[in-house]
DSSP file (Angstrom, degrees, kcal/mol; ACC not computed):
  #  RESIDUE AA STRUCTURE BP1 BP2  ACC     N-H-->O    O-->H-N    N-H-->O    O-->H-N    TCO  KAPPA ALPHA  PHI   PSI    X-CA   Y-CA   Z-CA
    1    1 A X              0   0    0      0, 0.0     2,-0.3     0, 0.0     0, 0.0   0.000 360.0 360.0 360.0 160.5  -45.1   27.9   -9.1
    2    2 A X        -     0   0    0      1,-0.1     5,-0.0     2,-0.1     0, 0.0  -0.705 360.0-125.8-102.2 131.1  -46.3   25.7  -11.9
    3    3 A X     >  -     0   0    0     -2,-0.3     4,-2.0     1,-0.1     3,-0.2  -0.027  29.7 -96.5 -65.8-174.2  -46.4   22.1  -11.4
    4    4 A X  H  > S+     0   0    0      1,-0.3     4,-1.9     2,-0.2    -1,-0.1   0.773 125.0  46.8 -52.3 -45.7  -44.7   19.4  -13.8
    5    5 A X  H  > S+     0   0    0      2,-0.2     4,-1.4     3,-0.2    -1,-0.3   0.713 112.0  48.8 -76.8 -28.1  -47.8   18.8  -15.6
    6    6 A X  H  > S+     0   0    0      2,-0.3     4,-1.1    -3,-0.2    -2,-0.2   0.802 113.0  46.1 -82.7 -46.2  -48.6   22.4  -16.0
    7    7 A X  H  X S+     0   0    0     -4,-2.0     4,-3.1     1,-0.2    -2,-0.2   0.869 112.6  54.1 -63.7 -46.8  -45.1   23.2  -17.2
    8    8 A X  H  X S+     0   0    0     -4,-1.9     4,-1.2     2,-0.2    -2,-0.3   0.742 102.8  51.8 -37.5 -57.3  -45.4   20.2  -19.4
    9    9 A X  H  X S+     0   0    0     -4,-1.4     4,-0.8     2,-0.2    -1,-0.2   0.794 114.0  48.0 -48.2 -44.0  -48.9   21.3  -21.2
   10   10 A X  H >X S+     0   0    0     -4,-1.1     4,-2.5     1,-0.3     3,-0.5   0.949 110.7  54.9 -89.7 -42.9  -47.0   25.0  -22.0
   11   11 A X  H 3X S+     0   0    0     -4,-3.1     4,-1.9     1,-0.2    -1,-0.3   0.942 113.3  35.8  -9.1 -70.7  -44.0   23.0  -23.3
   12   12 A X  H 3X S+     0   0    0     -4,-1.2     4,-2.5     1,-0.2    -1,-0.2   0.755 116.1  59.7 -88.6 -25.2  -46.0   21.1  -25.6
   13   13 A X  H <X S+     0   0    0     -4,-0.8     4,-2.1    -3,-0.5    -1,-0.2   0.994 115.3  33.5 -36.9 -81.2  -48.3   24.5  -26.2
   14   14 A X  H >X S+     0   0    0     -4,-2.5     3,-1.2     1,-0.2     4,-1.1   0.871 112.3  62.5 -36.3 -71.8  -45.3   26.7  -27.5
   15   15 A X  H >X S+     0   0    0     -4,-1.9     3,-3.0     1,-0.3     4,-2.7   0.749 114.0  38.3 -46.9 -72.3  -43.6   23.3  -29.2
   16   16 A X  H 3X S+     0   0    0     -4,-2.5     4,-4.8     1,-0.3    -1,-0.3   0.809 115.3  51.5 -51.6 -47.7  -47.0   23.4  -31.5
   17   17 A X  H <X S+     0   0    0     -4,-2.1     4,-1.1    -3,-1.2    -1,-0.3   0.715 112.8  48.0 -38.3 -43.8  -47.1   27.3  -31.8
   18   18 A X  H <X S+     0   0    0     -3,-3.0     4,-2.2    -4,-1.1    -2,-0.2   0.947 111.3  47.4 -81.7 -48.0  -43.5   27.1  -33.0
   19   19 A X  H  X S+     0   0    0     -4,-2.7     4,-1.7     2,-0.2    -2,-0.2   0.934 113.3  48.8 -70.4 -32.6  -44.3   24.3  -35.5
   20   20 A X  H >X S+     0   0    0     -4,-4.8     4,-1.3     1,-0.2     3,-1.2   0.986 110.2  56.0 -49.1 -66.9  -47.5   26.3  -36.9
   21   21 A X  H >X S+     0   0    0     -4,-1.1     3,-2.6     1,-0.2     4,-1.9   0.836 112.0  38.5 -30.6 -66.7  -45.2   29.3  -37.1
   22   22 A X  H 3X S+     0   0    0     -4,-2.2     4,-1.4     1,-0.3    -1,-0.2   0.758 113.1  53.4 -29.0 -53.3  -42.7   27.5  -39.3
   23   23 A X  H << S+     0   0    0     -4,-1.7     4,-0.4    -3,-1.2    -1,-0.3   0.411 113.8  46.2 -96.0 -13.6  -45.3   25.5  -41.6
   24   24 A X  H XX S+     0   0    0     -3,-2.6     4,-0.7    -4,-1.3     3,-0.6   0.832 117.0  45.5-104.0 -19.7  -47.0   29.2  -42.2
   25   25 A X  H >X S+     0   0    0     -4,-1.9     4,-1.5    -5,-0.4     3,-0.8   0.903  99.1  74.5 -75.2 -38.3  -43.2   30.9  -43.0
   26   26 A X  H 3X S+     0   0    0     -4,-1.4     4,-1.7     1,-0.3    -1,-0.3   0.508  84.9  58.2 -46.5 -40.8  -42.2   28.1  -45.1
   27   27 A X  H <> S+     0   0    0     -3,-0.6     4,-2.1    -4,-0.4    -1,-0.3   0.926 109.4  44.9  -6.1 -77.4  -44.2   29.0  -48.0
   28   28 A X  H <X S+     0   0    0     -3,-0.8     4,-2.9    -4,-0.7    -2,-0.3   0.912 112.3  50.9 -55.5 -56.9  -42.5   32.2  -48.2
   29   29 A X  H  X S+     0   0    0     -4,-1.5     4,-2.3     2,-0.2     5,-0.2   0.885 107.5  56.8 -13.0 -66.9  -39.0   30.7  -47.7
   30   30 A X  H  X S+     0   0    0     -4,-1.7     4,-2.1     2,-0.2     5,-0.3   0.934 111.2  40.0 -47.9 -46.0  -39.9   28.3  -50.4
   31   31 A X  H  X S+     0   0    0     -4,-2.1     4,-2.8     1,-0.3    -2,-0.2   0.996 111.8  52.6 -76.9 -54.0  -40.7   31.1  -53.1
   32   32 A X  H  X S+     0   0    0     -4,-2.9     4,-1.4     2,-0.2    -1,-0.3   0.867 116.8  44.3 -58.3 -34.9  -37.8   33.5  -52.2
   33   33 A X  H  X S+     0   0    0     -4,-2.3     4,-2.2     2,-0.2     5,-0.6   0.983 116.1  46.2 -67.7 -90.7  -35.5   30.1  -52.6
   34   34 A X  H  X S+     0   0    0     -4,-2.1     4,-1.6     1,-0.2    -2,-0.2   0.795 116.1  47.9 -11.5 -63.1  -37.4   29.2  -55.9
   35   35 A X  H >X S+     0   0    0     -4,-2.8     4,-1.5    -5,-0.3     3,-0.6   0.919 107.9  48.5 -55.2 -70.6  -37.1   32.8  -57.0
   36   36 A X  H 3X S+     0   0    0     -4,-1.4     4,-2.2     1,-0.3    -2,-0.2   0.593 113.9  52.5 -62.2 -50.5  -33.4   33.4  -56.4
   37   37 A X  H 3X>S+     0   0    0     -4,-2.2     4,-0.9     2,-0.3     5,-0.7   0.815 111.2  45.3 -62.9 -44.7  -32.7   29.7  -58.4
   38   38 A X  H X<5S+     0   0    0     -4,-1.6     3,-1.6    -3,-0.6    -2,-0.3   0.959 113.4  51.9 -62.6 -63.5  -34.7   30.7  -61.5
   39   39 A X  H 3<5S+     0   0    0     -4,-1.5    -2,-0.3     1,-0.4    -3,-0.2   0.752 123.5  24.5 -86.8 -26.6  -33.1   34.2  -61.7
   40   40 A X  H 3<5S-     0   0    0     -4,-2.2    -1,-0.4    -5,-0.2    -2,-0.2   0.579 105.9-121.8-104.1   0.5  -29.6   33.4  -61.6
   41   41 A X  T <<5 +     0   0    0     -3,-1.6     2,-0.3    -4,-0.9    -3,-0.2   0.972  39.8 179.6  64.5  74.6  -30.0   29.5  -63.0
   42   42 A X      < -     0   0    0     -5,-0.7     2,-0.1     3,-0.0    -1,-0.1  -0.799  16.3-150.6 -95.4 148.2  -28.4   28.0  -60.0
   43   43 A X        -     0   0    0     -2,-0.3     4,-0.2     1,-0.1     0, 0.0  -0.441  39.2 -96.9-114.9-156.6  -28.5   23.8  -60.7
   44   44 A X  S  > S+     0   0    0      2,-0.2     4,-1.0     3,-0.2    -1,-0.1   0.611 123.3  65.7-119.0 -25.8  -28.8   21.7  -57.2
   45   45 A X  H >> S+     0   0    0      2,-0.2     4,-2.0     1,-0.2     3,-1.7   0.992 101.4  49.4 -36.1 -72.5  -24.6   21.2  -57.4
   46   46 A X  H 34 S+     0   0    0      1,-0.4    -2,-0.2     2,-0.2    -1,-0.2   0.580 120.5  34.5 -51.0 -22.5  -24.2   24.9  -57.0
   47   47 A X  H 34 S+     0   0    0      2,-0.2    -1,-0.4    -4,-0.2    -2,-0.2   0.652 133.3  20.5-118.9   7.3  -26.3   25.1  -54.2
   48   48 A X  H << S-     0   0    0     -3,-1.7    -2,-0.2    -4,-1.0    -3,-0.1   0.197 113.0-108.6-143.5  15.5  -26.0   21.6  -52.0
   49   49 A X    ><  -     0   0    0     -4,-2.0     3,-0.7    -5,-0.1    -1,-0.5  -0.168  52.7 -30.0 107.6 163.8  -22.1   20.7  -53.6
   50   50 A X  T 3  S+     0   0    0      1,-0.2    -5,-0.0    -4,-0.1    -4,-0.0  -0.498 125.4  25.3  -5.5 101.2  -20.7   18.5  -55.7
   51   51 A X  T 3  S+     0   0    0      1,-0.3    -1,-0.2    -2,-0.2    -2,-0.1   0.374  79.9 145.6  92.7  -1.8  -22.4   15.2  -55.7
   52   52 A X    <   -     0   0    0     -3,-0.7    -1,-0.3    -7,-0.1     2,-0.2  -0.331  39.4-129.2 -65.2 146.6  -25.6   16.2  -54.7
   53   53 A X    >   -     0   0    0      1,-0.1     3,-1.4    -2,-0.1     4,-0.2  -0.425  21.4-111.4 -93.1-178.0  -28.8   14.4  -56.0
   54   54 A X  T >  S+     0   0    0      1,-0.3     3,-0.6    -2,-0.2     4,-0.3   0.690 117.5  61.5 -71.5 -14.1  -32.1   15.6  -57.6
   55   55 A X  T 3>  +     0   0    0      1,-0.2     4,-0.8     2,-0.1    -1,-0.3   0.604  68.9 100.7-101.2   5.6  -33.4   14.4  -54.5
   56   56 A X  H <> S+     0   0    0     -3,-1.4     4,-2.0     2,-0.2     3,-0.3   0.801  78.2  56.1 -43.6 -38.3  -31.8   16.6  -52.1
   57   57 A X  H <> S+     0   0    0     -3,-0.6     4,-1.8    -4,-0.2    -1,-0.2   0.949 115.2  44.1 -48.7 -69.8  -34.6   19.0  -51.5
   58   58 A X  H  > S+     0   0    0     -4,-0.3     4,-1.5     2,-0.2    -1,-0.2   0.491 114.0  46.6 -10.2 -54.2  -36.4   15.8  -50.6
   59   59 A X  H  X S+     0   0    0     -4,-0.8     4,-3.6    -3,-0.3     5,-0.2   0.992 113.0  52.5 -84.6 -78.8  -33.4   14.2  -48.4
   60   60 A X  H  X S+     0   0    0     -4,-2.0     4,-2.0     2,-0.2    -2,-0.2   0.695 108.2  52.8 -25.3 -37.6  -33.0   18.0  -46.4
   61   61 A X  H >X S+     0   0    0     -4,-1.8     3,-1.6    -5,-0.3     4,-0.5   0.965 113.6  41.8 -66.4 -74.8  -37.0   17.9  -45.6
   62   62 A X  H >X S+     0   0    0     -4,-1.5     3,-2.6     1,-0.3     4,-1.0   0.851 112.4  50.4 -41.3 -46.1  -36.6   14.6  -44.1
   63   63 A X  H >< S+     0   0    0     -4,-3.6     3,-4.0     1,-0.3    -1,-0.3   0.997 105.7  68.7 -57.8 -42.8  -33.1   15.5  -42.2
   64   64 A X  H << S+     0   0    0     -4,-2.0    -1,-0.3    -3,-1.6    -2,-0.2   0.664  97.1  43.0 -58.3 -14.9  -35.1   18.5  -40.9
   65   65 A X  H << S+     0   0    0     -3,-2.6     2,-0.4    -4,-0.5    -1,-0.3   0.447 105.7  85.6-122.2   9.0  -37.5   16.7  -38.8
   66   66 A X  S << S-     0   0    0     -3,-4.0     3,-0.1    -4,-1.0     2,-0.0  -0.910  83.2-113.8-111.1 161.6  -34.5   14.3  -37.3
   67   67 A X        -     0   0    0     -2,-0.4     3,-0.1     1,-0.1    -2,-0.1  -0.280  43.0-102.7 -70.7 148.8  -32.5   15.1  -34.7
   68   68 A X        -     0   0    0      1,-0.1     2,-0.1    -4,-0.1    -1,-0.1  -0.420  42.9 -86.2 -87.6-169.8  -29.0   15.5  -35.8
   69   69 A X        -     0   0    0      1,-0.1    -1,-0.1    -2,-0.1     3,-0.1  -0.397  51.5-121.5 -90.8 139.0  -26.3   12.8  -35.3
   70   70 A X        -     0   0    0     -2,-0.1     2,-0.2     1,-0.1    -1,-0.1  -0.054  39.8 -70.8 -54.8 166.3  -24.7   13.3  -31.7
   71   71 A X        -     0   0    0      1,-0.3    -1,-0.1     3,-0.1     3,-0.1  -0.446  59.8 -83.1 -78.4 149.9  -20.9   13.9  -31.1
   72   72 A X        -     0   0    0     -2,-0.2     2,-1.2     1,-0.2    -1,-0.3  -0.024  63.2-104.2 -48.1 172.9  -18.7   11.8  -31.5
   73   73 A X        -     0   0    0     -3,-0.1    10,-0.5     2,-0.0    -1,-0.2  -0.427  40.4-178.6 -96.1  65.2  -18.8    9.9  -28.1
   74   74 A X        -     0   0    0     -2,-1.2     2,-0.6     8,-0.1    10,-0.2  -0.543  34.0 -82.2-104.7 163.1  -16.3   10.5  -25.7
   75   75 A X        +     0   0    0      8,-0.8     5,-0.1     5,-0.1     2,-0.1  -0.431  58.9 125.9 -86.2 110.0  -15.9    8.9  -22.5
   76   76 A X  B >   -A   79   0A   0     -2,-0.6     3,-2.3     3,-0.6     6,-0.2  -0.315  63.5 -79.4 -78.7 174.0  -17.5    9.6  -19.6
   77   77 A X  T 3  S+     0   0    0      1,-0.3     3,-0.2    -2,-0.1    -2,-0.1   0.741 126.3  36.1 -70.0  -5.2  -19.5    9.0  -16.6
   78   78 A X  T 3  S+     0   0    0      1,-0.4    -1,-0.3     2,-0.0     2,-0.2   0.150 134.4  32.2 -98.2   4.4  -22.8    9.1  -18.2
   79   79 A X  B <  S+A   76   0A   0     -3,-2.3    -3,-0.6     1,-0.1    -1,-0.4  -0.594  70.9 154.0-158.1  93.9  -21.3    7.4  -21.2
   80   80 A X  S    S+     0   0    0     -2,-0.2    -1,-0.1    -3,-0.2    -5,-0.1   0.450  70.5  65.7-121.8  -7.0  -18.2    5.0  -19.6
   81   81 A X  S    S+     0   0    0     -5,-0.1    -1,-0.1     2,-0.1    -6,-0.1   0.521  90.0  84.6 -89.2 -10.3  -18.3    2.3  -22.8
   82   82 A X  S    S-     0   0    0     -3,-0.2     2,-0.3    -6,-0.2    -8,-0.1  -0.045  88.5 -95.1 -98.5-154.1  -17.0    5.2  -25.2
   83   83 A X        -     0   0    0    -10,-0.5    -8,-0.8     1,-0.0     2,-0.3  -0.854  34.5-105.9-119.9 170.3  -13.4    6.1  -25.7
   84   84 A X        -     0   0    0      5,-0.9     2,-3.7    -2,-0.3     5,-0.6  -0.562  28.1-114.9-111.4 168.7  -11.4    8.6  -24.1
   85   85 A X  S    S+     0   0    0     -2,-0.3     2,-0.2     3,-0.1    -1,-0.2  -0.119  74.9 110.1 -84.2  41.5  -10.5   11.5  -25.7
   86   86 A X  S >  S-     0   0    0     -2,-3.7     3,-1.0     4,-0.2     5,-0.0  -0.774  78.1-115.5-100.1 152.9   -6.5   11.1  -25.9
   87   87 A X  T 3  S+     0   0    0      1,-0.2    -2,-0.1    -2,-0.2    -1,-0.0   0.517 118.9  52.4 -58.3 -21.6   -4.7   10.4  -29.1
   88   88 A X  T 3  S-     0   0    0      2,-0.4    -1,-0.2    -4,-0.1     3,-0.1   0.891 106.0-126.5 -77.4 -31.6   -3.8    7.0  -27.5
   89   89 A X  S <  S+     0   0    0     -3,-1.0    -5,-0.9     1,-0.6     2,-0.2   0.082  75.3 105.1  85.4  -9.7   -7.3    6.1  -26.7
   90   90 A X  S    S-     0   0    0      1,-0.1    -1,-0.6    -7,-0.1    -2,-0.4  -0.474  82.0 -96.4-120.3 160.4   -6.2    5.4  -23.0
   91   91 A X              0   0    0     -2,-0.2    -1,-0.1    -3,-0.1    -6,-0.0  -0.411 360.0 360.0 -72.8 138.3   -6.6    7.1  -20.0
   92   92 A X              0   0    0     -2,-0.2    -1,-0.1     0, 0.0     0, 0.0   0.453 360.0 360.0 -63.0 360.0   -3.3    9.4  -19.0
């Protein structure tokens, strides 16, 4: 069986393997997107809502490489500061 470090190295292998993989699909992605927007005239409302800026593509790249916000917090033993998950806020 593979030690910690071993396991660790193929972790980090794949992790890099996946992100090449992405970076080479992403192109393609881009242009089918691109296409699809020209040929029907889509504006950046129609496709990211009401209120969206010009800079959404921009904002989305960036959200893509953070993690996304956690669940709301409720409380537990790994997490005893948050509140717990009754309409009162108190324990039953």
């Amino acid at each position: 069986m593979a030690n910690y470090l071993e396991l660790k190295a193929q972790a980090e292998a794949l992790a890099a393997q996946a992100e090449e993989a992405r970076l080479e699909e992403l192109q393609v992605v881009l242009d089918e997107v691109r296409a699809r927007v020209t040929e029907y005239g889509l504006t950046v409302e129609q496709v990211f809502g009401a209120g969206a800026s010009s800079n959404v593509v921009e904002e989305a790249a960036v959200a893509e490489h953070h993690s996304p916000d956690p669940a709301p917090a409720v409380k537990t033993s790994l997490n005893p500061a948050a509140a717990w998950p009754f309409p009162s806020g108190s324990r039953p």
